[in-house]
C-alpha positions in Angstrom: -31.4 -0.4 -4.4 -30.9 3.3 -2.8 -27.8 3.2 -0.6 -27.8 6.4 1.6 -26.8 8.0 4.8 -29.1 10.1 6.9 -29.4 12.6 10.1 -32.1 11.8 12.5 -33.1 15.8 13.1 -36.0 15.2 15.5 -38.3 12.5 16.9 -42.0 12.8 17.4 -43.7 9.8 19.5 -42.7 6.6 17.8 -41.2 7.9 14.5 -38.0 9.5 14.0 -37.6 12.1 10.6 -34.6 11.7 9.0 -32.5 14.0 6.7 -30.5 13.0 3.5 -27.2 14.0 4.3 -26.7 14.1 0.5 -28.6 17.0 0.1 -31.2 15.1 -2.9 -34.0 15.2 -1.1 -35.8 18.4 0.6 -38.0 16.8 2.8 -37.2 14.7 5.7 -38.5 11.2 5.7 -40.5 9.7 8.6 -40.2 6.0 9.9 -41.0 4.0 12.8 -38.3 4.1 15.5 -38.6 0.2 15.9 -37.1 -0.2 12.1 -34.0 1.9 13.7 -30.9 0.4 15.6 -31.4 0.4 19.2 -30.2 3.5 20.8 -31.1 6.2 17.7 -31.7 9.9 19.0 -31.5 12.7 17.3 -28.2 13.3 15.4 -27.1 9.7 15.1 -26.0 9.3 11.9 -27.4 6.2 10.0 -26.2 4.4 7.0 -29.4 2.7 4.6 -28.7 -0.2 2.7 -30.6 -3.1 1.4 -33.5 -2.5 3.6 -31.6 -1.9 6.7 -30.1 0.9 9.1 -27.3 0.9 10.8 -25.0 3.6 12.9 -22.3 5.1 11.8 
């Protein structure tokens, strides 16, 4: 299971992109802000492990 930290970098209607801070992946990722903590905007800093995100 992928354990990972990401950047939100912008947010378009419901769906936040995110960016792997780890620099693997060139494209940003897009998922629904209600899978997010409460209180995500962009630059929080989340941490993505077994199928959950948190804030760090």
């Amino acid at each position: 299971m992928p354990v990972k930290d990401y950047i939100v970098v912008r947010i378009e209607g419901e769906y936040a992109y995110l960016r792997d801070e780890s620099g693997e992946c060139k494209e940003d990722v897009f998922i629904a802000l209600a899978l997010l903590p409460a209180g995500c905007d962009v630059g929080t800093r989340l941490h993505y492990e077994c199928f959950e995100y948190e804030i760090i």
